[in-house]
C-alpha positions as CSV (number, residue, x, y, z in Angstrom):
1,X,100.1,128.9,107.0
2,X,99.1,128.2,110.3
3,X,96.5,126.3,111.7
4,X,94.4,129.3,112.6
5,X,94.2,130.4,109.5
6,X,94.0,127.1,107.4
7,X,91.0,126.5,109.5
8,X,89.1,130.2,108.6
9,X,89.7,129.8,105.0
10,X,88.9,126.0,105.7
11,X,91.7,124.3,104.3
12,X,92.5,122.2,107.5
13,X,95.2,119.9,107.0
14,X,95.1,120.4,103.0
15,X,97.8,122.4,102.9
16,X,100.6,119.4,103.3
17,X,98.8,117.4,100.0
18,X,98.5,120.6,98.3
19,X,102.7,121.3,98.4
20,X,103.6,117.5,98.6
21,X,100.9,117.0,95.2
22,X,102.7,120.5,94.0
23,X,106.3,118.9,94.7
24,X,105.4,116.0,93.1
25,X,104.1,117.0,89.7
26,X,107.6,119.9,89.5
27,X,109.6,116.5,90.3
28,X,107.7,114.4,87.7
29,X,108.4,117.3,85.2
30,X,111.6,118.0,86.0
31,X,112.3,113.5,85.5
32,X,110.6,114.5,82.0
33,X,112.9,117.7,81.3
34,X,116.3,115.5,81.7
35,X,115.5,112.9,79.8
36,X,115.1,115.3,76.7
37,X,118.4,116.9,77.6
38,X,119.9,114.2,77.6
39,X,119.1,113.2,74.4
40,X,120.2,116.4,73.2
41,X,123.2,116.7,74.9
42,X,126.8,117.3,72.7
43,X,129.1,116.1,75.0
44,X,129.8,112.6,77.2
45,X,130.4,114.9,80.4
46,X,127.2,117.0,79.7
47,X,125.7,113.4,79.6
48,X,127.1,112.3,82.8
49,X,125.9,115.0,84.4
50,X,122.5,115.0,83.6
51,X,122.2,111.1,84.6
52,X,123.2,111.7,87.7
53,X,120.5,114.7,88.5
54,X,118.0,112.0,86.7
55,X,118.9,109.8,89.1
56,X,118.6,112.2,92.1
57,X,115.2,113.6,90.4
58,X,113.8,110.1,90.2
59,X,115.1,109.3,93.9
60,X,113.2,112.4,94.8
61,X,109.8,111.9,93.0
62,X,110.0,108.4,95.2
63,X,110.9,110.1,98.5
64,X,107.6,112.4,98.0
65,X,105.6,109.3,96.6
66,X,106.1,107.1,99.7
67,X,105.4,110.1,102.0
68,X,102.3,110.8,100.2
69,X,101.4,107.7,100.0
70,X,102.1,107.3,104.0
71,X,99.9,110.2,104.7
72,X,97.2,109.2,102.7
73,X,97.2,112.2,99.8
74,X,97.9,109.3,97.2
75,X,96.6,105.8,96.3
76,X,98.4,105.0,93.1
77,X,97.2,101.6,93.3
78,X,93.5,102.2,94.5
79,X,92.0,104.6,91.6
80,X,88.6,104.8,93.9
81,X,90.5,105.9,96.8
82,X,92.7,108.5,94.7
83,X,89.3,109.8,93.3
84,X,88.1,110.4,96.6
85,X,90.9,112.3,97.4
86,X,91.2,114.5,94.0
87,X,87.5,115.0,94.2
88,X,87.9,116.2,98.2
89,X,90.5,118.4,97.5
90,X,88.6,120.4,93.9
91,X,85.9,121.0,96.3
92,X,88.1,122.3,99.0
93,X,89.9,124.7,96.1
94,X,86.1,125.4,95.0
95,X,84.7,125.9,98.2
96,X,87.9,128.6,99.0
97,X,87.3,130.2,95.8
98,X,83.1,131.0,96.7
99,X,84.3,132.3,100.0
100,X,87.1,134.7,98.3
101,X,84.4,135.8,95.8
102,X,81.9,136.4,99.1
C-alpha cells in the first residue's frame, strides 16, 4: 500500500506492525503445528524432517521478534508499553472500520 493511500484511510506507518504482528502469530502457530507432528510422526526420517523446519520456524519467529522489537511494534518485556501499542493499533482498525461504514 503506498503511503498516499495509508495516509487517506489513516493507517500511516501501521501497515509494517500489522504484517510483521500477522507474520508473527502464522510463525508462532506454525512452531505449535510441528511440534504435534512430530509427536505423531511414524517414521525416524518423517521425524528428522520436521525438526529441522522447527528449528527454521523457531529461527524465524526470532528473526520477526527482534525486528519488531527494533521497530518498536513489540515490548515483550514492558507489558505497559505493549498495551500502548495493541491499544493504538484496535483504535486504528476501529477508526478504519467507522470510516468504511461512512
Amino acid at each position: 500500500m503506498n503511503q498516499f493511500v495509508q495516509n487517506m484511510v489513516g493507517m500511516g506507518g501501521m501497515t509494517d506492525q500489522v504484517i510483521a504482528t500477522d507474520f508473527l502469530m502464522s510463525t508462532k502457530a506454525g512452531v505449535r503445528n510441528y511440534t504435534i507432528a512430530i509427536t505423531e510422526s511414524a517414521t525416524p526420517e518423517l521425524r528428522t524432517a520436521l525438526r529441522e523446519q522447527l528449528r527454521a520456524a523457531i529461527q524465524t519467529h526470532e528473526n520477526i521478534t527482534n525486528y519488531m522489537i527494533a521497530k518498536g511494534y513489540y515490548h515483550p518485556h514492558e507489558l505497559k508499553e505493549q498495551l500502548q501499542v495493541d491499544l493504538t493499533a484496535s483504535n486504528t482498525a476501529l477508526n478504519i472500520a467507522q470510516q468504511s461504514n461512512s
